[in-house]
C-alpha positions as CSV (number, residue, x, y, z in Angstrom):
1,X,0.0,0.0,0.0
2,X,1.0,3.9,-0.6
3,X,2.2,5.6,2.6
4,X,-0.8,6.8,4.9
5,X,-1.3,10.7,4.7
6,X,-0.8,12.1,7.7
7,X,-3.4,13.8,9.4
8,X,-3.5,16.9,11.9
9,X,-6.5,17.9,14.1
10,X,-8.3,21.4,13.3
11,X,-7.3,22.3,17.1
12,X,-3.8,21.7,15.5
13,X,-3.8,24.1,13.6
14,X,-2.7,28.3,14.9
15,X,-6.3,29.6,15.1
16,X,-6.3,31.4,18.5
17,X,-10.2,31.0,20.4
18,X,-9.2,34.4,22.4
19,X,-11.2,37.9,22.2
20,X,-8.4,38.9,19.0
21,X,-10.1,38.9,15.8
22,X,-8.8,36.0,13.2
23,X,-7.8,38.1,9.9
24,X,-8.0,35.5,7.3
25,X,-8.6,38.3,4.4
26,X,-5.8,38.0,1.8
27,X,-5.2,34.3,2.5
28,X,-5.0,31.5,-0.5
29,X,-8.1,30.0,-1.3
30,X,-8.6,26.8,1.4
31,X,-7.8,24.4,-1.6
32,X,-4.9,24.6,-3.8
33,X,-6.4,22.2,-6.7
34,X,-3.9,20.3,-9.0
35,X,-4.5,21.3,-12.6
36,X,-6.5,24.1,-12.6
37,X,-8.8,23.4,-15.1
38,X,-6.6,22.6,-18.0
39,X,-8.0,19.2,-18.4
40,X,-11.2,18.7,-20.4
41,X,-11.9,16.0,-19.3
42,X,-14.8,14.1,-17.5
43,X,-13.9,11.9,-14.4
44,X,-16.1,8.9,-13.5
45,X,-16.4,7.6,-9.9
46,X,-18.4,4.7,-8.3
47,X,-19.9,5.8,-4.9
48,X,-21.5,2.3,-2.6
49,X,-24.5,4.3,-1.5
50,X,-26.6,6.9,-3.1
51,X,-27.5,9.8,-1.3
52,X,-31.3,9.7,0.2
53,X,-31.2,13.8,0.0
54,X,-29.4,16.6,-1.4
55,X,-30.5,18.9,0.9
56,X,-27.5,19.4,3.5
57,X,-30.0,19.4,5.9
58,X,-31.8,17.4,5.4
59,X,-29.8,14.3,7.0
60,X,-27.5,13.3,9.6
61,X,-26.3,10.5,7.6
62,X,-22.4,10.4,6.7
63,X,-22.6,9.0,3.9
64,X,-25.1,12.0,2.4
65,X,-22.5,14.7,3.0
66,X,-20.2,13.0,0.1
67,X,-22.4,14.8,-2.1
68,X,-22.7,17.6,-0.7
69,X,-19.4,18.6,-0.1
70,X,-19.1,19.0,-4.5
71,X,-21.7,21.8,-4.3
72,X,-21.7,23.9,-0.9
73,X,-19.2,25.5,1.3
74,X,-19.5,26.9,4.7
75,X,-17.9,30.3,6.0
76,X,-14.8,27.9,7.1
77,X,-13.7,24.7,5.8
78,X,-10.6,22.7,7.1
79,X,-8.2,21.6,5.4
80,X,-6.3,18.3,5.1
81,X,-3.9,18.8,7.3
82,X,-6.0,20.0,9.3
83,X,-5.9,23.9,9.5
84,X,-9.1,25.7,9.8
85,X,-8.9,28.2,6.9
86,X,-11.3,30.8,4.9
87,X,-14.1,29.7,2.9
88,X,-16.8,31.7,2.2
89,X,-15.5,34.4,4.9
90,X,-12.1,35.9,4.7
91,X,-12.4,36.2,8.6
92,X,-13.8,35.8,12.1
93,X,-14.0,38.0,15.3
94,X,-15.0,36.3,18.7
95,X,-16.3,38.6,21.5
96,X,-13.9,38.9,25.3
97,X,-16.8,36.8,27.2
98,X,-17.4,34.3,24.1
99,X,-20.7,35.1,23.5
100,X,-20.6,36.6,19.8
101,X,-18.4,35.6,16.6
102,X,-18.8,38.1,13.5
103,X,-18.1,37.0,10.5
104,X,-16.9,38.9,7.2
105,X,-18.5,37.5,4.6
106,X,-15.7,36.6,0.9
107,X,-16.5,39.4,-1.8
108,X,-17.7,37.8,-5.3
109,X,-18.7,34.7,-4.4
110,X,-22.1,34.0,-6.1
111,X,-24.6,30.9,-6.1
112,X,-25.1,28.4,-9.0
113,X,-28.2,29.9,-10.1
114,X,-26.2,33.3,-10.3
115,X,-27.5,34.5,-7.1
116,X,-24.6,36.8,-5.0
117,X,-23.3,35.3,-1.3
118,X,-24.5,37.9,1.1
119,X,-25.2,38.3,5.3
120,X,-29.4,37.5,4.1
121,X,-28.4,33.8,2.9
122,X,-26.2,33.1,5.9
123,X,-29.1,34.6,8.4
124,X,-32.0,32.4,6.7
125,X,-29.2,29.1,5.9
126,X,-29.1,29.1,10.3
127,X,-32.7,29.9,10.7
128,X,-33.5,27.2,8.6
129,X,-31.6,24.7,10.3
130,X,-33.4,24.8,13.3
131,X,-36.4,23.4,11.4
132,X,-33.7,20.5,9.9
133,X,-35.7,16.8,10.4
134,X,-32.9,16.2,12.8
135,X,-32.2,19.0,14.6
136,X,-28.7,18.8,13.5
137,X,-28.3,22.5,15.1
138,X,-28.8,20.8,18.6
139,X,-26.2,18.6,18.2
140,X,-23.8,20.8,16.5
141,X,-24.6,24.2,17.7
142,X,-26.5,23.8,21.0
143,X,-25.8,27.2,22.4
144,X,-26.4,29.0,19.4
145,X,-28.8,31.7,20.1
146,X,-28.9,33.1,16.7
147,X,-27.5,34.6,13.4
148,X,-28.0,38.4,13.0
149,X,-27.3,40.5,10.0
150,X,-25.0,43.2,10.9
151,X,-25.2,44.6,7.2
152,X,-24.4,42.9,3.7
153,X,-21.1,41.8,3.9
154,X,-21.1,40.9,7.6
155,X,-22.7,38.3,10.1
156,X,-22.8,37.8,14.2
157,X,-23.8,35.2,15.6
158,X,-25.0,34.9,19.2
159,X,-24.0,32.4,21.7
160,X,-26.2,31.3,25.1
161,X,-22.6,30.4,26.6
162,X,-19.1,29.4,25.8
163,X,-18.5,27.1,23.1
164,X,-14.9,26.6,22.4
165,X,-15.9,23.9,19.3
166,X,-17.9,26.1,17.3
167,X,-15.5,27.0,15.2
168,X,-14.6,23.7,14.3
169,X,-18.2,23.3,13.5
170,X,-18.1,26.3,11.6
171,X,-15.1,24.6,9.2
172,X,-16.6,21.0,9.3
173,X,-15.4,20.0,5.7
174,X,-18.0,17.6,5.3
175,X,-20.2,20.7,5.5
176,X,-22.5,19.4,7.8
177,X,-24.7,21.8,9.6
178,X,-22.3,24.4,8.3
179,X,-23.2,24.6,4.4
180,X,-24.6,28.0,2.9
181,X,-27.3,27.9,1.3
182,X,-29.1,30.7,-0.9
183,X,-31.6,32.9,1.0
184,X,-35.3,31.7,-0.5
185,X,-34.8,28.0,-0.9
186,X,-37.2,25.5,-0.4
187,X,-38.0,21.6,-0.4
188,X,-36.2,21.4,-4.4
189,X,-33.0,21.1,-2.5
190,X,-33.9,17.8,-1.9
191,X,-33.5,17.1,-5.6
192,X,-31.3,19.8,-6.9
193,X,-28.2,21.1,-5.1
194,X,-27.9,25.0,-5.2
195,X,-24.3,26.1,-4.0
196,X,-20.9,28.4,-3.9
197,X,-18.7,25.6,-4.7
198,X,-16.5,24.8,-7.6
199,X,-19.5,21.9,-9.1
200,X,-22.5,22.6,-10.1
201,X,-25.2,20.2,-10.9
202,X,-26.4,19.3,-14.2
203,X,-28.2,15.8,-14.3
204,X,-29.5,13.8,-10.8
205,X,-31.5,10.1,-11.7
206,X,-32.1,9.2,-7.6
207,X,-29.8,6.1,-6.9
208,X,-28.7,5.7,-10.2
209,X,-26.4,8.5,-11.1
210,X,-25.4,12.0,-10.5
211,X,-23.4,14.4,-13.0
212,X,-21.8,18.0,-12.0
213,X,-20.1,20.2,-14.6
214,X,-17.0,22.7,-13.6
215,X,-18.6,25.9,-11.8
216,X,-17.3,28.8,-14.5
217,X,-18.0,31.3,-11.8
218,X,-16.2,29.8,-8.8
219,X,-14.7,32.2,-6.9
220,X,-11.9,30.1,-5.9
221,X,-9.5,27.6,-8.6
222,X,-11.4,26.0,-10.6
223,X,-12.1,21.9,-10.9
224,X,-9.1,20.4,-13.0
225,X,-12.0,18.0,-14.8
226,X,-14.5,19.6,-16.9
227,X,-17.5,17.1,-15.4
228,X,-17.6,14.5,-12.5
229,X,-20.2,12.1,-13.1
230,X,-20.7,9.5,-9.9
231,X,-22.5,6.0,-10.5
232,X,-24.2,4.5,-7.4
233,X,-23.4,0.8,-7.4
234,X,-24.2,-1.1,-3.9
235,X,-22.2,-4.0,-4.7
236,X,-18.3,-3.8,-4.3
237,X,-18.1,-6.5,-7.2
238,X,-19.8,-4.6,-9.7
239,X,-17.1,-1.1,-8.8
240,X,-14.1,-3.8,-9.2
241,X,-15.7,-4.8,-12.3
242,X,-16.5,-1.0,-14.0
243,X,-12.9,-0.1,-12.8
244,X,-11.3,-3.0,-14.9
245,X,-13.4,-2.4,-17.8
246,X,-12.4,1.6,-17.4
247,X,-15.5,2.3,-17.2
248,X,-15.2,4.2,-13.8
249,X,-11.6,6.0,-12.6
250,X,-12.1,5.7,-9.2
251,X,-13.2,3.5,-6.5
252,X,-13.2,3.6,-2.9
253,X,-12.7,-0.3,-2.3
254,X,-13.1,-2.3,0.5
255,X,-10.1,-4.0,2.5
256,X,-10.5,-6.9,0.5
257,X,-11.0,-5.5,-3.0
258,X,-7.9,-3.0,-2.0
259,X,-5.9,-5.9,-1.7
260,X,-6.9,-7.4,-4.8
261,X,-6.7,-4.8,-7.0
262,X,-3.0,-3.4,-6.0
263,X,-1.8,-6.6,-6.8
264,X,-3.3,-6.4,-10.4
265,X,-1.2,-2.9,-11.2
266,X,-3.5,-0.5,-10.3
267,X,-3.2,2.4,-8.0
268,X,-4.4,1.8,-4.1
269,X,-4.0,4.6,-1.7
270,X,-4.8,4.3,2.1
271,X,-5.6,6.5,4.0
272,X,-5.5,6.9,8.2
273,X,-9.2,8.0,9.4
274,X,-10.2,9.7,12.2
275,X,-13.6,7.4,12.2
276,X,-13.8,5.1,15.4
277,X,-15.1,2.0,16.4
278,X,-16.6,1.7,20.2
279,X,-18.5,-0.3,22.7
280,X,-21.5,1.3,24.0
281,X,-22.1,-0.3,27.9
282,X,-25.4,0.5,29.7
283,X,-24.5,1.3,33.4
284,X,-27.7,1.7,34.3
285,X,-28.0,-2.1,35.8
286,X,-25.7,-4.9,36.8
287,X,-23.6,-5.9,36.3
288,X,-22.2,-2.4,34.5
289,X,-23.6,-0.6,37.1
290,X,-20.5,-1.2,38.7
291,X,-17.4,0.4,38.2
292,X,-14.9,-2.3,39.0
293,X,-16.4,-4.4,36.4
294,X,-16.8,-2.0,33.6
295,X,-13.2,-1.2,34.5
296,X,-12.7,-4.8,34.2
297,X,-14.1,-4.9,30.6
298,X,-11.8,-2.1,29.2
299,X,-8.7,-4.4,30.4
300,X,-9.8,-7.2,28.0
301,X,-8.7,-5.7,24.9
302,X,-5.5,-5.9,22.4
303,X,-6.4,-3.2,20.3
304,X,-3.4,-3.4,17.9
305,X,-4.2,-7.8,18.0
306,X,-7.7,-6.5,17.7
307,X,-7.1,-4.6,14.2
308,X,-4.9,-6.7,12.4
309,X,-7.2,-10.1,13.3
310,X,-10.5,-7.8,12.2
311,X,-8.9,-5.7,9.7
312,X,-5.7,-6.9,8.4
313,X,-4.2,-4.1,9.7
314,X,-6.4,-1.6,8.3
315,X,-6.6,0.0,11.6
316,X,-5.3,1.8,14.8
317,X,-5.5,1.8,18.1
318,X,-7.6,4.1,19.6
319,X,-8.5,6.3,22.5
320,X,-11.6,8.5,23.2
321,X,-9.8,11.1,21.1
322,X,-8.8,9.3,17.7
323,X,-4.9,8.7,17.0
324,X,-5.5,11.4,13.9
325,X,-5.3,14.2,16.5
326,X,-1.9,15.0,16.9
327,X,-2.0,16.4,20.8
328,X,-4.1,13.4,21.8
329,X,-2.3,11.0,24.4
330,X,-1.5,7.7,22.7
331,X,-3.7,5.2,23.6
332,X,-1.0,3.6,26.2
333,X,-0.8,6.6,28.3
334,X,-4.9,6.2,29.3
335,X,-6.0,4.1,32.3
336,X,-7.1,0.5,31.9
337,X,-6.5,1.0,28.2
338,X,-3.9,-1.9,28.4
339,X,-3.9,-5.3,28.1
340,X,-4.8,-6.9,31.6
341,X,-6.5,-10.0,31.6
342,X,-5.2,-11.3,34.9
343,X,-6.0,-8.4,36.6
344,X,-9.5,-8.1,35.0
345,X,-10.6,-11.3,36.7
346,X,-9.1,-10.1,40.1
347,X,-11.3,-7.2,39.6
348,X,-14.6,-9.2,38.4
349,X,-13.8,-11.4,41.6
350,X,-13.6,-8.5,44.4
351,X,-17.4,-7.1,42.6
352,X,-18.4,-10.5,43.9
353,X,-18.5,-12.3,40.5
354,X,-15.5,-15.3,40.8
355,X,-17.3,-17.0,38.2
356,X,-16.8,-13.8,35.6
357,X,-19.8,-12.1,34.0
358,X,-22.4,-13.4,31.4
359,X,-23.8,-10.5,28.5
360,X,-25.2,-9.9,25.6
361,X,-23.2,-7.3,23.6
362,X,-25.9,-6.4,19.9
363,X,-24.9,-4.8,17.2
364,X,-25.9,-4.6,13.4
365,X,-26.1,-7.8,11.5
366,X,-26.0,-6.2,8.3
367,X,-23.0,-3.8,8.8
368,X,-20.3,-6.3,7.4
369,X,-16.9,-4.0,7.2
370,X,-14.7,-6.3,9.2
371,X,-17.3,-6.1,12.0
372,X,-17.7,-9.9,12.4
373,X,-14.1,-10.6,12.4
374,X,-14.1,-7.8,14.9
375,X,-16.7,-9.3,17.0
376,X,-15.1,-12.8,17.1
377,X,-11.9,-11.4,18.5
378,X,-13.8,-8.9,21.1
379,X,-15.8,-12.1,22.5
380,X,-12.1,-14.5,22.5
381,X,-10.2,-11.1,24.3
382,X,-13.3,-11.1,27.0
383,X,-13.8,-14.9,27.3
384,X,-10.0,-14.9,28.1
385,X,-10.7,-11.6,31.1
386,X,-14.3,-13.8,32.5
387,X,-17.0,-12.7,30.1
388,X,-18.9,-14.7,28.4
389,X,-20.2,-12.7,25.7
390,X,-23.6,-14.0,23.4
391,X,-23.8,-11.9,20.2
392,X,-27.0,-10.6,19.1
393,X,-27.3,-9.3,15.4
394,X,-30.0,-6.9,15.1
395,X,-31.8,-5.0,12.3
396,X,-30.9,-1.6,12.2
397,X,-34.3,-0.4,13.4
398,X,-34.1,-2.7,15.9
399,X,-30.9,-1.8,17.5
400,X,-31.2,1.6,17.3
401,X,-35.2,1.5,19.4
402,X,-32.7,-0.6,22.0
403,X,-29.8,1.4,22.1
404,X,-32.2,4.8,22.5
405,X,-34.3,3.0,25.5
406,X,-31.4,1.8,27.1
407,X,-32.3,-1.8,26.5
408,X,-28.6,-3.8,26.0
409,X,-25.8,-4.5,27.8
410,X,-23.0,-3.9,25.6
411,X,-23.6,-2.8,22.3
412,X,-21.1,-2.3,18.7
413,X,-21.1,0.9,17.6
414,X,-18.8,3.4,14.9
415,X,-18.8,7.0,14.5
416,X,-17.9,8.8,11.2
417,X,-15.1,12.0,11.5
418,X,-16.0,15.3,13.3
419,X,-14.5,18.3,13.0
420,X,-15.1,19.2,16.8
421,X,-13.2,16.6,19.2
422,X,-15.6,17.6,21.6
423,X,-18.2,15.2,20.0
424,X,-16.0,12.3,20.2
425,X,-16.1,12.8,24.2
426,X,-19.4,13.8,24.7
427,X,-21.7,11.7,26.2
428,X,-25.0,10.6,24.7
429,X,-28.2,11.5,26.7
430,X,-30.5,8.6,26.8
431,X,-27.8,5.9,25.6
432,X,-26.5,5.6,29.6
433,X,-27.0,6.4,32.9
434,X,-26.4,9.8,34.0
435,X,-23.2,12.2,33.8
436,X,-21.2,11.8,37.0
437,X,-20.4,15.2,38.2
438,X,-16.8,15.0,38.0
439,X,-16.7,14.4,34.3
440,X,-19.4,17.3,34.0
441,X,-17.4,19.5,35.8
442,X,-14.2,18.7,33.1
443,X,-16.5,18.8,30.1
444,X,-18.1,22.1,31.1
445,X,-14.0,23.6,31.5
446,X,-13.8,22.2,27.8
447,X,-16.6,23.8,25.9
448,X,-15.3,27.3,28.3
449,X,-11.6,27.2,27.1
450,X,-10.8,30.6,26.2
451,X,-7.5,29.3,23.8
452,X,-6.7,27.4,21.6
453,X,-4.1,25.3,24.2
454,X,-6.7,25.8,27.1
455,X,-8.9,23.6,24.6
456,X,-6.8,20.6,24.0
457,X,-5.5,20.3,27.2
458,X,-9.3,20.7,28.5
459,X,-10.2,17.8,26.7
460,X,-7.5,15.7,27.3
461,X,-8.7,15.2,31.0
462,X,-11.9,15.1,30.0
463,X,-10.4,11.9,28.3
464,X,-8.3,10.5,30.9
465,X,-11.2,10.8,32.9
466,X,-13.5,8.7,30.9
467,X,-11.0,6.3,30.7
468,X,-10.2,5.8,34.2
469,X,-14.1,5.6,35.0
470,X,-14.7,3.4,31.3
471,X,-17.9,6.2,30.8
472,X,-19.8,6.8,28.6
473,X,-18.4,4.4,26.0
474,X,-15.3,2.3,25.3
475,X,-13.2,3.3,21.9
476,X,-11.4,0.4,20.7
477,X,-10.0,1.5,16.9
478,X,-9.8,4.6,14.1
479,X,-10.8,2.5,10.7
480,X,-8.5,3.2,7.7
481,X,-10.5,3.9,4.1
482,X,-8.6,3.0,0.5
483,X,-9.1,4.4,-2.9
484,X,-8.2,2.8,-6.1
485,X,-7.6,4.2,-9.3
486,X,-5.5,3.1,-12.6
487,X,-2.4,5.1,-13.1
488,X,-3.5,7.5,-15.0
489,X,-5.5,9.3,-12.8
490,X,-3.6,12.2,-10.9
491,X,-4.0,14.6,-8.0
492,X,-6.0,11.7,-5.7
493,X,-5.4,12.7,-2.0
494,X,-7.9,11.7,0.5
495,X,-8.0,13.7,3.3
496,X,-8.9,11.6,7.1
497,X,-12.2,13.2,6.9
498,X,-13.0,11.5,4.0
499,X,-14.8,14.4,2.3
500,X,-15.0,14.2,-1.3
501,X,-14.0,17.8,-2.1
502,X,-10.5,16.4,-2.8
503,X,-12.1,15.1,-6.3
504,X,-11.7,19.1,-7.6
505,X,-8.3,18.5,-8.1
506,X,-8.1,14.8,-9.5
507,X,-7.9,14.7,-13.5
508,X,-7.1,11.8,-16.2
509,X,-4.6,11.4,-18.5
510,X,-5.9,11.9,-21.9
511,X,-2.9,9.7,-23.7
């Protein structure tokens, strides 16, 4: 395989959280694309699963922001090393007590239907959202009070409190809960995408196909293919199969399929993600209820054993924090986050179960990425610590009514990239018992940082917290992803995000 790209977090990057205003105005465009439009040519890709809206708010489902991410921006994107830069403003001011950011809005940016980017589209893109099926403004913006129009070219919004991550939502460059859209819109988005980025739409046939031609007007460099045409095919087979005949470029295979087609010459890039794989444990009732024994759980695992029997590899150990974050601890420096099997039983014994512990851990029958090799190492790794662990596959529906009423013991759960770290600490209301209140009191110092370093180190010990106590979850691994391509095909660099906008600066040979 191609060397990993290396991966640094958003809170990485120099972006001071303080009262100074960040002066982004005169920096490069947040994307330097390869080719720069001299290539005519029309790229083909194969995508696993069609989108089920185009509306960017109209889901919370990972896989629909690939689309989107082709056709809007939001005021800040990140970039893939991991740098929050401009997008669609040149600049950001945040208030002394944290309350207010204001926002200059890029000059001559337009919309795809030749609208002009002004403070009116940003106001009614955040009023809108509040009305989004899923509320993703709850979950991404919580203490948002509102966006006000301060006059054309400049926006404030209003905070209830602190929120040291919401800038990082601000540049989430999947564009989720962050994407403009153009004041006036309506219920067509669902169908027909209407955005400031460098693609514009030009054909959609709902889980079939989708085709976007270069945006002319892009205010920033332009796509180096003159059309990107994606093909929704839900079987892995059939993408090996198109790629072969050159009837696609580009794939984005499976571990397996990876394999297989590197060793038949063509191009197979992998890439490090900041996506993680977790138990969820309901401490609501024994035996979880207890610490020692939840404690005892997280000493069962070999995480590195753990991703090369499930994966081949194709994964990391991870923490709370995923490995992609370059300030995170490694996962050896965090509490019961080691190997102990011997100790695990001593533990299980003293909570007054010599004879180990019996549980049922669920998880989704259908979701088939490595997860039962996964599953079959998990339940060897506990047997050998005293738990005796019955796998239940679920359907989705299913799982998810148990998960939400708290009706499991352990359950298998993943979580795509967020731009925030916060959300990859936070605790789920209504998945577990109650916050104790010493993490509270940590994760209420995070979200109150008032810099950039006051952040990370905020939600480090929010972290080594949760480890020591095994609460609210237990992260065992980041996934990798792969892309394949033949040779021909240039200027492929898949950022640990995953976002797709990295396919504005792929183009083909035309020899």
């Amino acid at each position: 395989m191609s060397r990993p790209h290396q991966h640094v977090s958003a809170l990485g990057s120099a972006i001071a959280l303080g009262a100074a205003a960040l002066l982004l105005a005169g920096c490069a465009a947040p994307q330097s694309l390869a080719g720069g439009g001299d290539s005519g040519d029309a790229l083909t890709i194969a995508e696993t699963t069609p989108p089920t809206s185009l509306d960017p708010q109209g889901s919370s489902m990972f896989s629909d922001r690939f689309v989107w991410q082709l056709s809007y921006e939001c005021l800040l994107t990140t970039s893939d090393d991991g740098t929050v830069e401009p997008a669609l403003a040149t600049g950001y001011e945040k208030s002394e007590d944290g309350l207010s950011y204001t926002f200059t809005l890029r000059e001559g940016v337009t919309f795809s239907d030749g609208d002009s980017l002004d403070a009116d589209d940003v106001v009614f893109t955040f009023d809108r959202l509040t009305t989004s099926p899923e509320r993703i403004d709850l979950e991404l913006f919580p203490t948002l009070v509102g966006a006000e129009k301060v006059d054309d070219a400049t926006v404030r919004f209003d905070l209830s409190s602190p929120d040291a991550g919401f800038v990082n939502n601000m540049a989430n460059p999947l564009v989720w809960g962050c994407a403009i859209l153009s004041d006036g819109s309506d219920d067509s988005l669902a169908t027909a995408m209407v955005g400031t980025g460098p693609w514009t739409q030009s054909a959609y046939e709902p889980g079939t196909s989708l085709t976007l031609q270069r945006n002319d007007d892009y205010w920033g460099e332009p796509t180096a293919s003159a059309q990107l045409s994606i093909l929704y095919m839900p079987s892995m087979a059939t993408q090996v199969s198109n790629l072969k005949a050159g009837k696609v470029d580009l794939i984005f295979p499976d571990q397996t399929s990876a394999g297989s087609l590197e060793k038949e010459g063509f191009a197979v890039e992998r890439t490090p993600t900041d996506s993680t794989i977790f138990l969820q444990i309901n401490d609501t009732k024994a035996p979880f209820d207890d610490p020692a024994v939840r404690q005892a759980l997280a000493l069962a695992f070999d995480r590195d054993q753990l991703a090369e029997q499930a994966y081949g590899g194709a994964a990391r150990a991870s923490g709370y924090l995923p490995p992609g974050l370059e300030w995170a601890p490694d996962v050896a420096e965090l509490p019961n986050f080691t190997q102990d099997a011997a100790k695990a039983k001593e533990l299980l014994a003293g909570a007054g179960y010599p004879e180990g512990v019996s549980a049922k851990l669920m998880y989704i029958g259908s979701y088939d990425y490595g997860t039962n090799d996964l599953l079959a190492s998990m339940q060897d790794q506990l047997a050998q610590a005293g738990f005796a662990i019955e796998l239940e596959p679920l359907e989705g529906a299913t799982w998810g009514d148990r998960l939400t009423s708290i009706d499991y013991d352990l359950s298998w759960n993943a979580q795509s990239y967020y731009s925030n770290p916060y959300q990859y600490i936070a605790p789920a209301p209504g998945r577990q018992g109650p916050v104790p209140a010493s993490l509270q009191q940590l994760l209420d110092a995070a979200l109150a940082a008032d810099s950039q370093e006051a952040y990370q180190d905020a939600l480090v010990a929010v972290e080594m917290h949760e480890a020591e106590i095994v609460y609210p979850t237990l992260t065992l691994l980041a996934t990798d992803a792969f892309v394949a391509h033949p040779d021909g095909v240039s200027g492929v660099s898949v950022p640990s995000s995953q976002s797709r906008a990295f396919l504005a600066g792929v183009s083909k040979s035309t020899d």
